[in-house]
VEXVO-398992 format. One record per residue (C-alpha): residue number from 0; chain; x negated, y negated, z. Coordinates in Angstrom, 2 decimals, m for minus. Each point is the difference from the previous one (the first is absolute). Last residue first. Example, Ala and Ser with C-alpha at 12.3 -4.5 7.8 and 13.67 -1.06 7.14 Angstrom:
2
@nr: 1&kette: A&u: m13.67&v: 1.06&w: 7.14
@nr: 0&kette: A&u: 1.37&v: 3.44&w: 0.66
***
This chain:
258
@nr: 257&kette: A&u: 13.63&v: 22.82&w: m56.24
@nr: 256&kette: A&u: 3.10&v: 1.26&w: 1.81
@nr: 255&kette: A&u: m2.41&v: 2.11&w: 2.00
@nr: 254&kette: A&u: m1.70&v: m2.76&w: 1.48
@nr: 253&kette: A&u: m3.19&v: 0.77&w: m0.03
@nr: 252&kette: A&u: m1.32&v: m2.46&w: m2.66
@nr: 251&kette: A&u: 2.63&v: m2.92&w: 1.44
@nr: 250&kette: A&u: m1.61&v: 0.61&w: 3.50
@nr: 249&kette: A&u: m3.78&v: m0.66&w: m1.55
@nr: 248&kette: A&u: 1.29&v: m3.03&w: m1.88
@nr: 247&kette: A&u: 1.70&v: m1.31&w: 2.86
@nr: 246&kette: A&u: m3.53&v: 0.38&w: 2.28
@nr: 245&kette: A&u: m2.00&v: m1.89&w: m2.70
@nr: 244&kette: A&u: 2.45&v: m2.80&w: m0.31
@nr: 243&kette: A&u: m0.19&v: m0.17&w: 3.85
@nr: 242&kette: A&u: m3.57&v: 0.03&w: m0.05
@nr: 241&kette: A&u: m0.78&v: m2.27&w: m2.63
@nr: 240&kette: A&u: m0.33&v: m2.99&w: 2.32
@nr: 239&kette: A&u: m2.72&v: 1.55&w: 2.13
@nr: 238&kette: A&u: m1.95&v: 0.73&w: m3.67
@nr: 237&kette: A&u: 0.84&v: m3.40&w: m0.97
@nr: 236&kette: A&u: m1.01&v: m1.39&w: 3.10
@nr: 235&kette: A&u: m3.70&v: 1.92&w: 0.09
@nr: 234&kette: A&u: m0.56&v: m1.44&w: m4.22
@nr: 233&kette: A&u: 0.84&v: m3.66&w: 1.35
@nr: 232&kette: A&u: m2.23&v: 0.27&w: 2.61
@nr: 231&kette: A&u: m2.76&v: 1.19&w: m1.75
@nr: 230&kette: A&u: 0.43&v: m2.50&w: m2.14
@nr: 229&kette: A&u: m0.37&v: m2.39&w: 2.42
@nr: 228&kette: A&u: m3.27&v: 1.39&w: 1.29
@nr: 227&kette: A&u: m1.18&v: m0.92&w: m3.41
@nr: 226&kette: A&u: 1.31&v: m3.23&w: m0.19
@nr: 225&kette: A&u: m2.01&v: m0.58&w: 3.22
@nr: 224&kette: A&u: m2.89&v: 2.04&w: m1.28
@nr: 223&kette: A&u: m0.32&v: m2.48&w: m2.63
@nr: 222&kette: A&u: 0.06&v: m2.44&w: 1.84
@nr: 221&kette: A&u: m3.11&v: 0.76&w: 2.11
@nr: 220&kette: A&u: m0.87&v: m3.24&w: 1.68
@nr: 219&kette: A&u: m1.67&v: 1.68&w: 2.61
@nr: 218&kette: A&u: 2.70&v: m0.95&w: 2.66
@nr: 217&kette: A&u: 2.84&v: 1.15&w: m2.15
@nr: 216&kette: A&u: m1.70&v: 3.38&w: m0.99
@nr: 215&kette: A&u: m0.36&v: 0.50&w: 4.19
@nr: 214&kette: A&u: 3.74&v: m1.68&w: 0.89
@nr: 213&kette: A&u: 1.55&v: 2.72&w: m2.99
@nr: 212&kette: A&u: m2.07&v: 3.00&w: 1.21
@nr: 211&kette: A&u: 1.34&v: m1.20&w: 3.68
@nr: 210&kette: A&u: 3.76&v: 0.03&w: m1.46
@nr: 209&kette: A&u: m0.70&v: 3.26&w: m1.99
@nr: 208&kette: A&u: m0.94&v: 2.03&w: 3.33
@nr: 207&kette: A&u: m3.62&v: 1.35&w: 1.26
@nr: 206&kette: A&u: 0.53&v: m2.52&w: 3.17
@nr: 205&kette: A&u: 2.80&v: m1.54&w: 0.87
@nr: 204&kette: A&u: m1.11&v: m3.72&w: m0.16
@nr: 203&kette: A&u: 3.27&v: m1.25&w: 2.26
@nr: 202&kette: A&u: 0.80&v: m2.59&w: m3.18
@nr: 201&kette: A&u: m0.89&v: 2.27&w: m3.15
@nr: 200&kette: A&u: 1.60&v: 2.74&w: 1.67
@nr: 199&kette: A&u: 3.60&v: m1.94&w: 0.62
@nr: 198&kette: A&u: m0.12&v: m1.16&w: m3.86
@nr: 197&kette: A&u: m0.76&v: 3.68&w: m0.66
@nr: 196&kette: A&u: 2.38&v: 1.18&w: 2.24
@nr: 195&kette: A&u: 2.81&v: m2.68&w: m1.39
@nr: 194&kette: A&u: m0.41&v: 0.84&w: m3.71
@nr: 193&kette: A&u: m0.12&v: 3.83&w: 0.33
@nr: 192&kette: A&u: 3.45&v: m0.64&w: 1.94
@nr: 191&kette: A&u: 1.45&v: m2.06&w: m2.24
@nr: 190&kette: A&u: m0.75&v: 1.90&w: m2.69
@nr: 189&kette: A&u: 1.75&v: 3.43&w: 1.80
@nr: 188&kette: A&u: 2.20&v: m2.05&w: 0.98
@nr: 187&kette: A&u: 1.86&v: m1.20&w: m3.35
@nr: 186&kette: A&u: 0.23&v: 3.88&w: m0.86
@nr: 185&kette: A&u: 1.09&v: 1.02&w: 2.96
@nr: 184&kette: A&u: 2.70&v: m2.44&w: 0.09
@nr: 183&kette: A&u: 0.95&v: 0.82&w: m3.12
@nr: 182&kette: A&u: 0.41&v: 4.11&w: 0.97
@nr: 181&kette: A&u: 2.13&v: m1.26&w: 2.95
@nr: 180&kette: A&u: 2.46&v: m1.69&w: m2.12
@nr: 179&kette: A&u: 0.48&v: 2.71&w: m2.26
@nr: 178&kette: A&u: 0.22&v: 2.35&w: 2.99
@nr: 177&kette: A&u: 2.66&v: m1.82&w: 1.82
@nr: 176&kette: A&u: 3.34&v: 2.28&w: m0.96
@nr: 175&kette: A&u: m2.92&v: 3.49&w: 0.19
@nr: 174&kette: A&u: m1.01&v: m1.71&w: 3.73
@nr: 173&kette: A&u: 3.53&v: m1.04&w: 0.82
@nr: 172&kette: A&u: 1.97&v: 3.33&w: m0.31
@nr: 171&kette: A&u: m2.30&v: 3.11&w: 0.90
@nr: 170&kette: A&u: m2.07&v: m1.10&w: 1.98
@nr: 169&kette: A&u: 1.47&v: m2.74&w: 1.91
@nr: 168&kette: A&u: 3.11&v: 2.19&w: 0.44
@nr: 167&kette: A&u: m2.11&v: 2.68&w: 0.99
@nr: 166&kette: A&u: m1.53&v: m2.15&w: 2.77
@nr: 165&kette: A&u: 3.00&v: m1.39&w: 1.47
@nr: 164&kette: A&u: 3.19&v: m2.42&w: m1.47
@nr: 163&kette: A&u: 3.09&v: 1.11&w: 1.32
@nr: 162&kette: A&u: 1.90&v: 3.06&w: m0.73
@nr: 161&kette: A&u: 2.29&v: 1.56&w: m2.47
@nr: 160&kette: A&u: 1.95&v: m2.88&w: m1.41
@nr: 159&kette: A&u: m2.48&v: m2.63&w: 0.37
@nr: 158&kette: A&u: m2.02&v: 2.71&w: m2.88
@nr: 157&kette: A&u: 2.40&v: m0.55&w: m2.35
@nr: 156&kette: A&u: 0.54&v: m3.98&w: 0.21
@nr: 155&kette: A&u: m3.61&v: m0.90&w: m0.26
@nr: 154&kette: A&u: 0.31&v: 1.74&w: m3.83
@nr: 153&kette: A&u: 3.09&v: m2.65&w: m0.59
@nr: 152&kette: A&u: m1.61&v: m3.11&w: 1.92
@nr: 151&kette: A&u: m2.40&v: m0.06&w: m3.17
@nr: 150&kette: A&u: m3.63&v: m0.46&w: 1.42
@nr: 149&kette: A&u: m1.56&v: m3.68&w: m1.01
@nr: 148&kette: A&u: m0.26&v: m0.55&w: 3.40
@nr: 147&kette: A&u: m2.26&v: 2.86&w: 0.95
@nr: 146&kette: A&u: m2.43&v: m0.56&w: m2.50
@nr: 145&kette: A&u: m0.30&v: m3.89&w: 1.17
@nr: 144&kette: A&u: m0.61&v: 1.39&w: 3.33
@nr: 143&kette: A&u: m2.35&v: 2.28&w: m1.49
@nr: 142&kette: A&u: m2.01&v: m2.49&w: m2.16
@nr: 141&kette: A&u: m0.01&v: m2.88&w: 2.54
@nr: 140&kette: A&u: m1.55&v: 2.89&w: 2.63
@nr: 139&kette: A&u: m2.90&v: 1.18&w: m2.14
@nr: 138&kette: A&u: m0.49&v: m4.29&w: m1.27
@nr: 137&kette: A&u: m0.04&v: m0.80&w: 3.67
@nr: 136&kette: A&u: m2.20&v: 3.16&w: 1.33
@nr: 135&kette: A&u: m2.73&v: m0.97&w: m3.22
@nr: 134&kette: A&u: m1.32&v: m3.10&w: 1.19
@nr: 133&kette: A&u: m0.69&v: 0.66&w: 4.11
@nr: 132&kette: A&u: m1.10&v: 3.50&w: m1.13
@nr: 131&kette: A&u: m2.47&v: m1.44&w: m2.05
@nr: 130&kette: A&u: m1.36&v: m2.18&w: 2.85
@nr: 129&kette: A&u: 0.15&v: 3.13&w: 2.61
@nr: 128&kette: A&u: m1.86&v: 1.78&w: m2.44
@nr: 127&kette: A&u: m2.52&v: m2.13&w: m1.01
@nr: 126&kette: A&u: m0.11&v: m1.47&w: 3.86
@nr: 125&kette: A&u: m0.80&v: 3.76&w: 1.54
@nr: 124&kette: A&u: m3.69&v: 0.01&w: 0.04
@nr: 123&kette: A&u: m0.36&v: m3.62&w: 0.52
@nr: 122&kette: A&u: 1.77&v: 0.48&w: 3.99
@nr: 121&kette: A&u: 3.40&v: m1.61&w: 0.27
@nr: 120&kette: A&u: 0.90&v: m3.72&w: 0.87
@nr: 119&kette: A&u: m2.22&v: m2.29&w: m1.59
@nr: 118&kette: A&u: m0.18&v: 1.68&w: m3.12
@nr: 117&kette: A&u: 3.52&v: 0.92&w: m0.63
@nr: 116&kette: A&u: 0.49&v: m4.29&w: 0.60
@nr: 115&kette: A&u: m2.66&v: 0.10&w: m2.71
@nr: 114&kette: A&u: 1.43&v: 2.35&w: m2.05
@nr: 113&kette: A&u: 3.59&v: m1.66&w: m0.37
@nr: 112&kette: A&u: m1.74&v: m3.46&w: m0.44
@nr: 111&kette: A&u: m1.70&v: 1.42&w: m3.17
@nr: 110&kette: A&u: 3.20&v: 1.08&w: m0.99
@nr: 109&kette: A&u: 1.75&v: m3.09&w: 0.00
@nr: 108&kette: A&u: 3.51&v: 0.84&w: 1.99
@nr: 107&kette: A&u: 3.02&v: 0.31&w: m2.10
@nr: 106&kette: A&u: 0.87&v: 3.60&w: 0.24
@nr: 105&kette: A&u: m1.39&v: 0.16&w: 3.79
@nr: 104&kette: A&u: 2.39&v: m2.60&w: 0.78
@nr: 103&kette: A&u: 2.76&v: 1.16&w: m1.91
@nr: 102&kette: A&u: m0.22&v: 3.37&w: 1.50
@nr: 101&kette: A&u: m0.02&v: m1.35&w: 3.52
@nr: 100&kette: A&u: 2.74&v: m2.70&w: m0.83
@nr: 99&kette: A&u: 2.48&v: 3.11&w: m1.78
@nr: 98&kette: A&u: m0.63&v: 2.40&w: 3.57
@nr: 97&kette: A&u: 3.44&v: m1.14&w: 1.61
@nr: 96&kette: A&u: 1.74&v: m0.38&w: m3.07
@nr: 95&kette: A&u: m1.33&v: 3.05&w: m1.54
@nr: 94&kette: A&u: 1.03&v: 1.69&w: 3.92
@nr: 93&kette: A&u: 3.74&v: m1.17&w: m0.25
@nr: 92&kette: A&u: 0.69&v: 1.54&w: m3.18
@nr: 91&kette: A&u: m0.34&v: 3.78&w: 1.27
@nr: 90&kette: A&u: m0.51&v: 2.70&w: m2.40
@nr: 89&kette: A&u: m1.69&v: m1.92&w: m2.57
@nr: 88&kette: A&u: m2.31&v: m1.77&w: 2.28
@nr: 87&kette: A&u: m0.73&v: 3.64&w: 1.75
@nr: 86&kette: A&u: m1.06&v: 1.10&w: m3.58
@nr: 85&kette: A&u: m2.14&v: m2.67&w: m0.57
@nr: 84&kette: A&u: m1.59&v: 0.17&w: 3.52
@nr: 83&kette: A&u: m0.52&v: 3.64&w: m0.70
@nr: 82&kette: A&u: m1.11&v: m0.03&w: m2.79
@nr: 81&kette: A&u: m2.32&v: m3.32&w: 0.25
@nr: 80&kette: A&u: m1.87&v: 2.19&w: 3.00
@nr: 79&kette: A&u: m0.49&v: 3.35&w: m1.60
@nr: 78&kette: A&u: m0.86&v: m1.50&w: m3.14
@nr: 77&kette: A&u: m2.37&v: m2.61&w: 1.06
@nr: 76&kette: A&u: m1.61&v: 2.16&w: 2.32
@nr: 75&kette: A&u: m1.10&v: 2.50&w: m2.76
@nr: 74&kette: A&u: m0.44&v: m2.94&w: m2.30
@nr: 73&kette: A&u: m2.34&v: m1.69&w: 2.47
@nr: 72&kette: A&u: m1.73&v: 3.44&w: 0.46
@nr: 71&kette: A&u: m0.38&v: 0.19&w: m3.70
@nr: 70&kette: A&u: m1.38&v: m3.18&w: m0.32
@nr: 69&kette: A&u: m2.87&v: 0.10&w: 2.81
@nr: 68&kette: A&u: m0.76&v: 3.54&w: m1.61
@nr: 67&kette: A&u: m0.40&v: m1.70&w: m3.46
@nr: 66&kette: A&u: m2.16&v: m2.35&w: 1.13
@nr: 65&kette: A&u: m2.39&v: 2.48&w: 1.90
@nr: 64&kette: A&u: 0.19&v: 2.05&w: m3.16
@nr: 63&kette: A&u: m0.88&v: m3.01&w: m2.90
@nr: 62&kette: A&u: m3.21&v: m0.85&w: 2.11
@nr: 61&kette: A&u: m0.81&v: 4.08&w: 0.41
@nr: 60&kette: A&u: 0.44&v: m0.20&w: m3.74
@nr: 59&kette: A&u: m2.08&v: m3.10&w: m0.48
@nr: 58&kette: A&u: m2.81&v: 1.34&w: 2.24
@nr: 57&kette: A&u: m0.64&v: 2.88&w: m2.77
@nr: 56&kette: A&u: m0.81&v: m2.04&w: m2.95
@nr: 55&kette: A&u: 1.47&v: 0.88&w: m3.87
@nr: 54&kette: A&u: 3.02&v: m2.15&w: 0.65
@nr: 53&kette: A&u: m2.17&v: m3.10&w: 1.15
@nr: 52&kette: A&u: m1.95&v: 0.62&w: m3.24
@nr: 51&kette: A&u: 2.94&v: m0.22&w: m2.40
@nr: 50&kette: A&u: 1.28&v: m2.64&w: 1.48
@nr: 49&kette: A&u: m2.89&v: m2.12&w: 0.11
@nr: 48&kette: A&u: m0.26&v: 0.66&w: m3.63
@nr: 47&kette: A&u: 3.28&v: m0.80&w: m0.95
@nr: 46&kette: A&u: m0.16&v: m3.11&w: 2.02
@nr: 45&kette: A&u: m2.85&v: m0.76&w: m2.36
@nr: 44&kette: A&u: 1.17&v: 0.73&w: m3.28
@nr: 43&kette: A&u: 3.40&v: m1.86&w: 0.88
@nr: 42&kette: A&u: m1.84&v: m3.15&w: 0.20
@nr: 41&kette: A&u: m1.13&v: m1.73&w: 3.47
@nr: 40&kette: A&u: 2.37&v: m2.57&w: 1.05
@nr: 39&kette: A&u: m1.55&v: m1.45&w: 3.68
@nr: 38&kette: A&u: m3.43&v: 0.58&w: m1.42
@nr: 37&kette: A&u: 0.64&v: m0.64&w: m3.51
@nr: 36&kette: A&u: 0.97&v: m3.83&w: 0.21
@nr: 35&kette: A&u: 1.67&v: m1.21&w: m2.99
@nr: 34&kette: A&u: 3.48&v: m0.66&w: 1.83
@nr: 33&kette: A&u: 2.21&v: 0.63&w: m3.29
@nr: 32&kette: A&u: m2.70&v: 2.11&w: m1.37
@nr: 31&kette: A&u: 0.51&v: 2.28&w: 3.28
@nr: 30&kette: A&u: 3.53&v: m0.80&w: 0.37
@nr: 29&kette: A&u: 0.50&v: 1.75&w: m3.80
@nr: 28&kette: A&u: m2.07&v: 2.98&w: 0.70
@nr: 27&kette: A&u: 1.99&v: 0.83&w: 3.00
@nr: 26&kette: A&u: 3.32&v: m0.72&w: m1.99
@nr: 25&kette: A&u: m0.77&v: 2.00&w: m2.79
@nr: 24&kette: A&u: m1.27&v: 2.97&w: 2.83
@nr: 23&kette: A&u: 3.68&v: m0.61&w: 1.36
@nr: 22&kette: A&u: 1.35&v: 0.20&w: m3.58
@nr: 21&kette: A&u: m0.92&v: 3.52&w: m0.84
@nr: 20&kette: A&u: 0.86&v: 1.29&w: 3.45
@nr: 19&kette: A&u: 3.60&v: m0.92&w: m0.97
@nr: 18&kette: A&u: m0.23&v: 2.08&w: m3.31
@nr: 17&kette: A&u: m1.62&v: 2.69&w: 1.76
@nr: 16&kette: A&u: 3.56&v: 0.04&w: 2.28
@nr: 15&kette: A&u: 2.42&v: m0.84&w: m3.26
@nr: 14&kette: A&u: m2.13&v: 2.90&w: m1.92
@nr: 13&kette: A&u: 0.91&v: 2.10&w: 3.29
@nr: 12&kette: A&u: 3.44&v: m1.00&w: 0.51
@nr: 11&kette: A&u: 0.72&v: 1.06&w: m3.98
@nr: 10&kette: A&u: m1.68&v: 3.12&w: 0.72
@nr: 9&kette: A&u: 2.03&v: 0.92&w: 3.22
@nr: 8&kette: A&u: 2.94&v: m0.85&w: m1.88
@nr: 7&kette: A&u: m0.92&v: 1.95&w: m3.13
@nr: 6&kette: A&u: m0.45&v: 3.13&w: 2.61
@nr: 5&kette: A&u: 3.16&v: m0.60&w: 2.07
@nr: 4&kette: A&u: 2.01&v: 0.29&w: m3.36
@nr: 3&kette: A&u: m1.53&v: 3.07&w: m1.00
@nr: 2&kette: A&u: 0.44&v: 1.00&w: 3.33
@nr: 1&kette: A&u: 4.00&v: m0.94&w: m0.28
@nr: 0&kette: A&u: 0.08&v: 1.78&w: m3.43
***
């Protein structure tokens, strides 16, 4: 009964989903009539097309890889960094007060200043990484600390007990209390981050990435391509984005109880 219940779920989210994609293409088509001018609003047909042929060249994929590889190291350092700063926040009050003007600053701070003061003092190579990074480390951290306050003093009670807090403690207790919170904050990351590289490729001209594809079509006057390219990022953050769901569903499948 409860896969059944999954299943009409699942469909209802995906009609809502197709639905949704539905009135973005009504909405392109509108602004181009609205504007009248076909070059900077080209009709569906022909982003389609562009599409369609940038999937079906090789370059694009090796464009889409170096991207995605800026991305998931940012995650990867993301994670391990906003974790641990989260959980240290949540652990000891004195350091989110202490570190709460860094993180607001790099919250609030325009992006495209963020990656040019990235640019000016570490080496191209590294700035989409180090500019994602720079985004995604104060939402990681926000998450966990807010995670770890929301914890009922009750289950924080057992373990004080026993021992104080160390590594199987932060294991065992906080990560499964927090895990709702971090699986949202990888979620709203992993689009940041995608965002942020590309934005940060498309200013240091990274070569064979999305962000230089985007500068190149952009330069030419190729709006189609644009809106293509953007659909290709859409499609790469929902697939980043459905990795948690994807991941649950697996464990719920071999869970015995299932």
């Amino acid at each position: 009964m409860i896969s059944t219940m999954r299943e009409n779920k699942g469909k209802k989210e995906l009609f809502t989903f197709g639905s949704g994609i539905l009135l973005v293409i009504l909405l392109v088509h509108l602004l181009g009539l609205i504007r009248g001018d076909r070059l900077i609003f080209p009709g569906v047909g022909e982003i389609s097309r562009a599409f369609v042929r940038l999937l079906s060249t090789g370059n694009t994929y090796i464009q889409i890889g170096v991207t995605l590889l800026h991305t998931v190291e940012a995650m990867i350092l993301s994670l391990l960094t906003g974790v641990a700063v989260g959980y240290t926040e949540g652990l000891i009050p004195w350091v989110h007060s202490l570190l709460r003007p860094l993180m607001m600053i790099l919250r609030s701070m325009p992006m495209i200043v963020l990656v040019i003061t990235i640019m000016v003092l570490c080496p191209y190579a590294w700035v989409p990484v180090i500019a994602a990074c720079a985004v995604l480390v104060p939402l990681i951290s926000e998450a966990v600390y807010e995670g770890c306050r929301r914890i009922e003093p009750e289950y924080l009670d057992v373990y004080r007990i026993n021992s104080d807090v160390n590594a199987r403690v932060l294991v065992h207790v906080y990560l499964p209390l927090t895990a709702g919170y971090l699986r949202q904050a990888f979620v709203n990351a992993a689009g940041m981050g995608l965002k942020v590289a590309v934005t940060a490729e498309y200013l240091v001209q990274t070569r064979n990435s999305l962000g230089k594809a985007i500068y190149t079509s952009s330069y030419f006057i190729e709006y189609a391509e644009i809106y293509a390219y953007a659909l290709i990022m859409v499609l790469l953050i929902l697939i980043l984005t459905g990795i948690p769901e994807t991941v649950m569903a697996m464990r719920r499948r071999l869970s015995p109880s299932s």
